[in-house]
C-alpha positions as CSV (number, residue, x, y, z in Angstrom):
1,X,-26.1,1.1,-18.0
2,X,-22.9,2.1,-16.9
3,X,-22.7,5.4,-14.3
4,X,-21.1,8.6,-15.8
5,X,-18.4,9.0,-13.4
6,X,-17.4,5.1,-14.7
7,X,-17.6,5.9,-17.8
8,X,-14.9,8.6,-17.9
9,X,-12.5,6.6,-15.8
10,X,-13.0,3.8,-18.2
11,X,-12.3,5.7,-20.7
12,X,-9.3,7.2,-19.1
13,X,-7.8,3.9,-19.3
14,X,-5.5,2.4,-21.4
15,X,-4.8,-1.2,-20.3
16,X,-5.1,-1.8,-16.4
17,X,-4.7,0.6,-13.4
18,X,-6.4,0.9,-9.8
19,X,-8.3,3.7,-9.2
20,X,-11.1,5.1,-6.8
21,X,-14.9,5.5,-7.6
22,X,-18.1,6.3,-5.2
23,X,-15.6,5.7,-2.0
24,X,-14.1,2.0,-3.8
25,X,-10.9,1.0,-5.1
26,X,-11.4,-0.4,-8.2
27,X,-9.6,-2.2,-10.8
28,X,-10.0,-1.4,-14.5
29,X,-9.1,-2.5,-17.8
30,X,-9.6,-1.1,-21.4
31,X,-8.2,-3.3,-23.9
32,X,-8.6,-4.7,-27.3
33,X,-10.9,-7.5,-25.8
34,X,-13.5,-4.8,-23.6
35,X,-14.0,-2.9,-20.4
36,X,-13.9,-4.2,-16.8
37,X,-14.8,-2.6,-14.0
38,X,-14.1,-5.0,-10.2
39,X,-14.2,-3.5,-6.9
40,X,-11.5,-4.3,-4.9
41,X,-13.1,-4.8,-1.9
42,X,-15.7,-7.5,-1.9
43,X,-14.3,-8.8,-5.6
44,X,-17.4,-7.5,-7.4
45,X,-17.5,-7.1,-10.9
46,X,-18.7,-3.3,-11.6
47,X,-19.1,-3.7,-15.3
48,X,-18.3,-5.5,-17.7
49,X,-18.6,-4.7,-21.8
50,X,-16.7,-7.0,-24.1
51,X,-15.7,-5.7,-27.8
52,X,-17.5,-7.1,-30.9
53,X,-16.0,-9.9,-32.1
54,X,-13.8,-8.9,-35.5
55,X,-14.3,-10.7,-38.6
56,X,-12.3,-13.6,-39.5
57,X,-10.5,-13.2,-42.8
58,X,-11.3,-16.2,-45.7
């Protein structure tokens, strides 16, 4: 389960940016792929929520 507060910073995102969340700087992206969520300091991954794939076309 992803925390509120990273929620609406994820979905604040469009592509990658650095932010700050609970006292971290964090890197996020939102792309086509998924979410990602890393803290910067200690290279943790916060989150991570990939995209379904799409269906291939016959």
């Amino acid at each position: 389960m992803i925390p509120d507060s990273l929620r609406q910073l994820l979905d604040a995102t469009q592509g990658q940016r650095d932010a700050e969340w609970q006292g971290r700087r964090v890197l996020l992206i939102n792309a086509d792929w998924g979410e990602l969520a890393v803290s910067l300091q200690g290279a943790r991954c916060c989150t991570i929520c990939l995209a379904a794939p799409k269906p291939s076309k016959p």
